[in-house]
Structure formats: C-alpha cells, structure tokens
C-alpha positions in Angstrom: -27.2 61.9 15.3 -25.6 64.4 12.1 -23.6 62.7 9.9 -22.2 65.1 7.7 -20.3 63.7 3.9 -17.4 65.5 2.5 -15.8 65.5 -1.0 -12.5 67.2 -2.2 -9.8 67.5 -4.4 -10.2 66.5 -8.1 -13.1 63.6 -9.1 -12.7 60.0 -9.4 -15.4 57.5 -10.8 -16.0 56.7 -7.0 -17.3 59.8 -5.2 -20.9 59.6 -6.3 -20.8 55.6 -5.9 -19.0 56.9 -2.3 -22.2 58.6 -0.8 -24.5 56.6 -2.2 -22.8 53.4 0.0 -22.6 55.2 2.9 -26.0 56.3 2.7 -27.1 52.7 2.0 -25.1 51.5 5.3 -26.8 54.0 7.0 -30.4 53.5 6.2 -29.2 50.3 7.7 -27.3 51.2 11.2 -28.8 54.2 11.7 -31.9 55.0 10.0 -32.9 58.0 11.8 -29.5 60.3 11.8 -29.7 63.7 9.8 -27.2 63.5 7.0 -25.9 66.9 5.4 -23.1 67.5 2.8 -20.4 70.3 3.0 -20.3 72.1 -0.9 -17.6 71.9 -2.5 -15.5 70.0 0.1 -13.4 71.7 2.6 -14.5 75.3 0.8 -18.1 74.6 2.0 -17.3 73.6 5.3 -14.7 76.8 6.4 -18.0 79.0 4.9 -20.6 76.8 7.0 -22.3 75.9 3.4 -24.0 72.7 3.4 -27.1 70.6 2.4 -29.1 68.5 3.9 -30.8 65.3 2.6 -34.3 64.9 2.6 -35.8 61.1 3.2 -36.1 60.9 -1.2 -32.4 60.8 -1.0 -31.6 58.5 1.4 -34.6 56.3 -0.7 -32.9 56.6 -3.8 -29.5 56.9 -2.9 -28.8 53.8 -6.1 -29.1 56.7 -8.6 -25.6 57.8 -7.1 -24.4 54.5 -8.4 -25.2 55.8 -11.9 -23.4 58.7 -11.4 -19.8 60.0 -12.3 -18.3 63.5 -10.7 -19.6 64.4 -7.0 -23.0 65.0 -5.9 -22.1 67.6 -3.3 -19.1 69.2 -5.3 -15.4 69.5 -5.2 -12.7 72.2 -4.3 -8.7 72.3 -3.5 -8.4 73.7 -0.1 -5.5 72.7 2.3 -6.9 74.0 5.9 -3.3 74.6 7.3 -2.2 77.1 4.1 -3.9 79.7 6.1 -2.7 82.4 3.9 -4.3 80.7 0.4 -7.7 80.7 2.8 -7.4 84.0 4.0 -6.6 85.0 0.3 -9.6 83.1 -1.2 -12.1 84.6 1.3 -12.9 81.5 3.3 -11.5 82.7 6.6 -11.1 86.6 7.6 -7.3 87.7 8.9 -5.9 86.3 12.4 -8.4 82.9 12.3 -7.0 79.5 12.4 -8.8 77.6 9.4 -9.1 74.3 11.7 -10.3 76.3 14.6 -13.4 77.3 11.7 -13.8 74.6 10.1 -14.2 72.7 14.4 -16.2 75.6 15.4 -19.2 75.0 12.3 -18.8 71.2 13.0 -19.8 71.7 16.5 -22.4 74.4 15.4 -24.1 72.2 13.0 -24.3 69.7 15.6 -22.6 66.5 13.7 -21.6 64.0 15.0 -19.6 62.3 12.0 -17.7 63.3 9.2 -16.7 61.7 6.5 -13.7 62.4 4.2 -14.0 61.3 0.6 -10.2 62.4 -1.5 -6.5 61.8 -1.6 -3.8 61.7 0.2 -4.1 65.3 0.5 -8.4 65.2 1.2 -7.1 62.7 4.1 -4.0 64.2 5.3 -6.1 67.7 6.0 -8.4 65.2 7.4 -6.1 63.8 9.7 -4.9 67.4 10.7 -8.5 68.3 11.6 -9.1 64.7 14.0 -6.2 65.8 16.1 -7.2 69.2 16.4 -10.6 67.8 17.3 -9.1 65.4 19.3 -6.4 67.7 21.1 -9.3 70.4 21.8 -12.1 68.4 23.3 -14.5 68.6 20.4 -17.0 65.0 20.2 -16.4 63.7 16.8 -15.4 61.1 14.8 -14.0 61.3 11.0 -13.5 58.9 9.3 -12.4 59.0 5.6 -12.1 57.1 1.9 -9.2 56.9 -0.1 -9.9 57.3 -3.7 -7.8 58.7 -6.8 -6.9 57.7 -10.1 -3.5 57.4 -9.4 -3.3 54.7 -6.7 -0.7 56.5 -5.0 -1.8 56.6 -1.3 0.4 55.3 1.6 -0.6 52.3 2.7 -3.5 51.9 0.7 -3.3 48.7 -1.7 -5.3 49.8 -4.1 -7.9 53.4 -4.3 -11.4 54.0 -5.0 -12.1 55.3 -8.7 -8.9 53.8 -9.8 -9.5 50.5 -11.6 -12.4 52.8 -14.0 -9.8 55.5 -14.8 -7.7 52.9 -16.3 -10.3 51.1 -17.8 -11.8 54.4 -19.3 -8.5 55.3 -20.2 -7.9 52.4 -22.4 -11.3 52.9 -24.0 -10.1 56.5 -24.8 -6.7 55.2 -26.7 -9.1 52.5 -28.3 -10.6 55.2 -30.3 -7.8 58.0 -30.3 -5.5 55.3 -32.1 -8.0 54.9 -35.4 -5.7 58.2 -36.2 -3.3 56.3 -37.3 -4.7 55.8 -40.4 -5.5 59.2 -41.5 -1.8 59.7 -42.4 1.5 58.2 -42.5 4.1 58.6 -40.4 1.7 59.4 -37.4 3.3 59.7 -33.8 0.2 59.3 -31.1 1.3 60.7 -27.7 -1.6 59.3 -25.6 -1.2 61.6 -22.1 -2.5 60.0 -18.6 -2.6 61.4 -15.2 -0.3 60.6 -12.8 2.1 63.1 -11.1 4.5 61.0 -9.2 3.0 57.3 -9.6 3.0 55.5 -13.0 0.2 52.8 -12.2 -2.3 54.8 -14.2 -0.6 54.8 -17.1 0.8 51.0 -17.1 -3.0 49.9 -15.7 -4.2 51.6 -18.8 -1.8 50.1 -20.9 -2.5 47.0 -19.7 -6.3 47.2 -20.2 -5.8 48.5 -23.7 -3.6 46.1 -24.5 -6.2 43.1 -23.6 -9.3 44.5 -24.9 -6.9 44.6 -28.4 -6.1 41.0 -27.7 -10.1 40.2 -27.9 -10.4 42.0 -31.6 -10.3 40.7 -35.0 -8.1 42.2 -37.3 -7.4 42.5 -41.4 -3.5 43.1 -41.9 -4.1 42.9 -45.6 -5.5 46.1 -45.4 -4.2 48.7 -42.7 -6.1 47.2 -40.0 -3.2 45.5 -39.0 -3.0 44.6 -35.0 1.1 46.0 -34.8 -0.8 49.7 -35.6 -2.8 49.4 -32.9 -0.6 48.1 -30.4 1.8 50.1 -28.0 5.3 51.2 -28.9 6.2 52.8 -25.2 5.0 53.2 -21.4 6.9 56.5 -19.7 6.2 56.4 -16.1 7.8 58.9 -13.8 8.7 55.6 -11.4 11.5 54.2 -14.7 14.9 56.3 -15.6 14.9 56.4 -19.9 17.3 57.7 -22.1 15.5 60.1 -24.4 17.7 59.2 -27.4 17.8 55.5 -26.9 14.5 55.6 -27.0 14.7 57.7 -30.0 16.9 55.4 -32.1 14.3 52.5 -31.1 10.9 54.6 -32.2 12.7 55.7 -35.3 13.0 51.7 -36.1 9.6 50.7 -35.2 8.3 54.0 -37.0 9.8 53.1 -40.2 8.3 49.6 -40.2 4.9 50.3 -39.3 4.8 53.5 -40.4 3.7 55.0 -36.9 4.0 54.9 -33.2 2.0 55.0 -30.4 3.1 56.1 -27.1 1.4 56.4 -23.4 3.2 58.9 -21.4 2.2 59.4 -17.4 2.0 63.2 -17.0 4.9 63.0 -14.4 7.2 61.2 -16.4 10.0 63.7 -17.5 8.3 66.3 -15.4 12.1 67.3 -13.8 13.9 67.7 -17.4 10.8 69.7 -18.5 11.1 71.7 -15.0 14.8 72.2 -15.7 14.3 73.8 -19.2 11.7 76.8 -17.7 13.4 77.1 -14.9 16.9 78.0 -17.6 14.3 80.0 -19.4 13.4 82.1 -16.7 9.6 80.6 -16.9 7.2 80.6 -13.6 6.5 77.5 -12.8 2.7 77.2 -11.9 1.9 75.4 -8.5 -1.5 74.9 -6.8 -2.2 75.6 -3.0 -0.8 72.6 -2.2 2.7 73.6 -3.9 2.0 70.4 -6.9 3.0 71.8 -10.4 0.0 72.1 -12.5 0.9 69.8 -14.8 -1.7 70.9 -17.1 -0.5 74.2 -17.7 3.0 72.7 -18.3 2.0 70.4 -20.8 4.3 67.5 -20.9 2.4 65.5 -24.0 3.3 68.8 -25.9 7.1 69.2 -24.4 7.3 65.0 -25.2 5.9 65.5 -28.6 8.4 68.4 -29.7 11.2 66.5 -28.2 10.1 63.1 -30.7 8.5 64.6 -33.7 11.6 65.7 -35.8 13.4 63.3 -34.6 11.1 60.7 -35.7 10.4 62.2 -38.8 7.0 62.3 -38.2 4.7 63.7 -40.5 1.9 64.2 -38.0 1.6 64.4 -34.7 -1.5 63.7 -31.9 -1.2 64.4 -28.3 -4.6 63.2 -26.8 -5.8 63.3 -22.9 -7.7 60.8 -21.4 -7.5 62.1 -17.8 -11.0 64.0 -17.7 -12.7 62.1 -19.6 -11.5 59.2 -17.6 -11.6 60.7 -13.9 -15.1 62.1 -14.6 -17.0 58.2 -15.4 -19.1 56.4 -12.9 -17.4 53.5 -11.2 -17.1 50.1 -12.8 -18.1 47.0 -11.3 -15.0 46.1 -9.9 -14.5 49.5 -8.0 -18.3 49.6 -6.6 -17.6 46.6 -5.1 -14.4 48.4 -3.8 -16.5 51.0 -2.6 -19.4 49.2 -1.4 -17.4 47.0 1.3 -14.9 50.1 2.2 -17.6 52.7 2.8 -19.8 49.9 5.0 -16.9 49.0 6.7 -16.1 53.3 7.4 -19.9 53.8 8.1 -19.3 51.0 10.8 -16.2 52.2 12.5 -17.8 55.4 12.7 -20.8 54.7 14.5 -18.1 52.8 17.1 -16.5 56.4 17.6 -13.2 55.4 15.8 -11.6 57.6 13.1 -9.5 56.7 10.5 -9.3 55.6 7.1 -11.3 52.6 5.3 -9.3 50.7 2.9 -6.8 47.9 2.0 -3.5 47.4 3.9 -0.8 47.6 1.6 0.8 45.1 4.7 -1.7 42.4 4.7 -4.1 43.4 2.0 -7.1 43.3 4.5 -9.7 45.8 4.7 -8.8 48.1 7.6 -9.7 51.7 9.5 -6.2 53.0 9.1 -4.2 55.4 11.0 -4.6 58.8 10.2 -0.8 58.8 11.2 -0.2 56.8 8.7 -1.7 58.3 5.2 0.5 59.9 3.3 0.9 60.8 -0.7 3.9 59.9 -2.9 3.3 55.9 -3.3 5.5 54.7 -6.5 3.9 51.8 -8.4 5.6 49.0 -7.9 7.2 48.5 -11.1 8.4 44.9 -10.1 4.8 43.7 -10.6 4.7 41.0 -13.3 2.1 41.8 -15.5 4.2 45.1 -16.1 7.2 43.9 -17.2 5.8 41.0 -19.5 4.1 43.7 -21.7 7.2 45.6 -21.8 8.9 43.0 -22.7 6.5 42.5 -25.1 6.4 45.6 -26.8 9.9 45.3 -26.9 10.9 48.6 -24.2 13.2 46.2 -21.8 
C-alpha cells in the first residue's frame, strides 16, 4: 500500500502537526505502507515531484509536532484553471490538469491521498475524487480542513485556526507598547480574513483576556484603557466610516490613542470601488481572490482615520504571517490529532471525504466532498462577540 500526503494553499500552524498525526495513525493501522509527499502541493503532483519517507521519519514523526509551515511545501494551483497551469509550465497545451495529476497517481502506484488546505485545497480535491471516481481509477482521498480563517462549509471549526488567533493576540500584545512612544498614536492592528471576520474577533477576544490577567500602573502611562481595544472591523458587520469617526475622535482625545483590529476583508468593496474609479488593476490570484496584500487595506484604513483623528502618528502592523507560520497550540493538536486518526481510518475503509466537525451536529465526521465549500461568515450572533463589543463600547 502508497499512501501519498499533500499540502496546499497558504500555511496554517496545523500542516506540520497534520502529517505528523497521520503518520502516527499509520505506524499504527498500517505499518508497512510506503508513504510519499507531493512538493509543493498540487504543483508537485501535476510535475510527478514527490518524496518518499524513509522508516527515520515515520520513527520520529513527533518532531513535526514542533514544527510550524509545511514539511513537504506549499503552492496555489487550481487543477481546473488549465490555462494558469499550462501558463506556469505544469501541464504542456491540449492536457487536462486532472487527467495528469490521475495519470502520476496511478503511475506512482498510491493508493491514498490525502488533502491537507482550504476550501479551495479541498474543493480541487473533490474535483479530482470524481474524476477518479467517474474514470475507473482505485483510489481514495481523503482530506483536512485547515485555515486561519475558519471559513469552510460545514466545518465547525478548522485546523491551525485557534493558534492564529492566539498568536495574533500575542502579536498586538507587543505591537500596542507603541503607544507610548508618542501621543496621539492610532494603532491599526491588520488580520487575515478575506470574507470571514472570526480571525479577527478570536484574536480580539484572546487579546483582550490575556490583558485581563495583567497588572497595571495607571499612575503612570501603563494604564489598562491604553492597552485595550477601541474597534473590531470584520467584513461580516455594515459600519459607517464617519460614525465611527466621531466615536474614535472621542475616545482619542481621552486616552490620547486608539487601537484598532481591522479583518483584511473588511471595507475591501469601498477600497475596490475607489481603484476601480481610478482606473487601477485590481490584482487577483489564480483562483480569481484579490490579493489583499498588494491592496493594502491597513494602509487605505489608516489614510481614511489619520486626519481625521488628528493623529499624530500612525502604526499599521500585520500579524497574519507571523501568526499563520507558528506550530499548533495544544488546543488545535488535539484538533488535529483526533481529525487526522479519524481520516487515516476512513481511508484505509476505501471512503473519501473530509475529516472534521459538522457545523450540523458538531460531531467529528468524513464529510461530503459535495459539500465543502468556501465563503462561511462568522457567526456574529455568538455571545462572546457581542459582550466585548459592548464592552469596548462599538454597539
């Protein structure tokens, strides 16, 4: 038996942690299968470049536990854009990426594949298991949901993304000592998430109670209202720009700053709208997503607040790669742990799909390819959301 891992799309703190459990499942179930890893995801796969794991590996797979990033690499390749592959030099002109990427499946003679990305790792994943499926080829995939965002349909909660927001709150807890290098400081703290906000409100929330555990001295600077949150933009929540600007203003002039964490996505249309009016290209990746990084929506944010806020300095700080690239937490290796087991399991039974938690019923489950899909909102009814925004005083 060949048992081949896969990786793609950008890291999470779980892809390391990912291997290394399904490596540990297997010494179990099936200590004698081959296991090989495609480089740099779907990229090594359509070019038949792959590695196989010696018996040291599979004996020391804990070490991936220790690890951020992805052991086998990464890459943004969407098998049915067969013009970006053709482009890129993974397939030559007239072949079907899926009929490539089955054909060295079959060649290298697995037997498993597994899937570790997004919605978009899973949904290419799903498009290859029916081709597989629909063209007689004898294999199973079976994939892992992680990404930072927590934004996968129906997945209750994804692999990497309880460290992000943990390391993203450890970020802001040394970004915000800025504030007392001048006065008048606005601190844009900037956190991934394209179209789902629970990054950014889990990171708020985890700031927010590691502040709660810390002594302060308000008869000196160190007072706790500088270090606390004045706003949470999340692309999920409508705002009006100058409400909000009349309410900073306030809170700037009695504490002499304001700190602000912005979700990438949030505003991403109005900033959209002003290139488009200004003739700008709007960058996209392969899978047609804005690069929000070339954009810049801290920046665009922080021009929109600083003169209005008579701010005499300004910080726009990023937590998403130092916060994607960590090694999982606790919490999320246990996540990991029981979802790659329960994969590793399924997939030795010959059934594909996807390990993780029903959104439906919150129990662990090999989901429906069918069913996988990108675009979940965070559910901004949850209550530990709006209690801190009632308490920093946004609602």
């Amino acid at each position: 038996m060949k048992i081949a891992f896969l990786t793609a799309g950008g890291i999470a703190p779980c892809l390391s942690a990912s291997i290394g459990a399904l490596i540990e499942k297997y010494n179990e179930i099936a200590p004698e299968a081959e296991l090989i890893g495609y480089l740099n995801g779907y990229r090594g796969l359509l070019l038949g470049k792959s590695i196989s794991f010696p018996n040291s590996i599979k004996k020391d797979f804990e070490i991936l536990y220790d690890f951020g990033g992805s052991p086998i690499g990464n890459s943004r390749v969407k098998l049915t854009n067969i013009d970006d592959c053709v482009k890129k030099g993974y397939v030559k002109e007239g072949k079907d990426p899926l009929k490539v990427a089955a054909e060295q499946l079959k060649n290298d003679g697995v037997n498993i594949l597994h899937t570790i990305g997004g919605d978009d790792t899973n949904t290419m994943a799903a498009q290859l298991s029916s081709y597989l499926n629909d063209n007689g080829y004898n294999l199973t995939v079976v994939g892992l949901p992680k990404t930072v965002d927590n934004d996968v349909y129906p997945i209750k909660q994804t692999l990497g993304a309880w460290t992000a927001a943990e390391q993203g709150a450890i970020h802001f807890e040394n970004i915000v000592n800025e504030n007392t290098t001048s006065t008048r400081q606005l601190i844009i703290h900037e956190v991934m998430g394209r179209h789902c906000g629970w990054l950014t409100a889990r990171t708020a929330y985890d700031y927010r109670e590691r502040m709660r555990s810390r002594r302060f001295l308000p008869e000196l600077l160190i007072d706790e209202k500088r270090w606390d949150l004045d706003a949470i933009y999340i692309p999920e929540v409508d705002f009006d720009i100058h409400h909000e600007v009349v309410r900073l203003k306030k809170i700037m002039d009695e504490k002499d700053g304001v700190n602000i964490f912005l979700s990438e996505g949030a505003g991403q249309e109005m900033i959209i709208r002003e290139m488009e009016n200004k003739g700008q290209n709007i960058p996209r990746d392969a899978f047609g997503h804005v690069r929000l990084d070339e954009i810049n929506p801290g920046q665009w944010f922080a021009e929109q607040l600083s003169n209005e806020l008579n701010a005499e300095k300004t910080l726009v700080q990023k937590s998403g790669y130092f916060s994607r690239s960590a090694k999982a937490n606790q919490r999320d290796l246990e996540l990991i742990k029981s979802s790659a087991y329960f994969g590793a399991q399924n997939a030795i039974d010959h059934i594909s799909g996807v390990a993780g938690i029903d959104d439906m019923d919150g129990e662990l489950k090999l989901i429906q390819f069918s069913r996988i899909k990108g675009g979940k909102p965070f559910n901004i009814k949850e209550d530990w959301y709006q209690k801190m925004l009632e308490e920093i005083g946004q609602k």
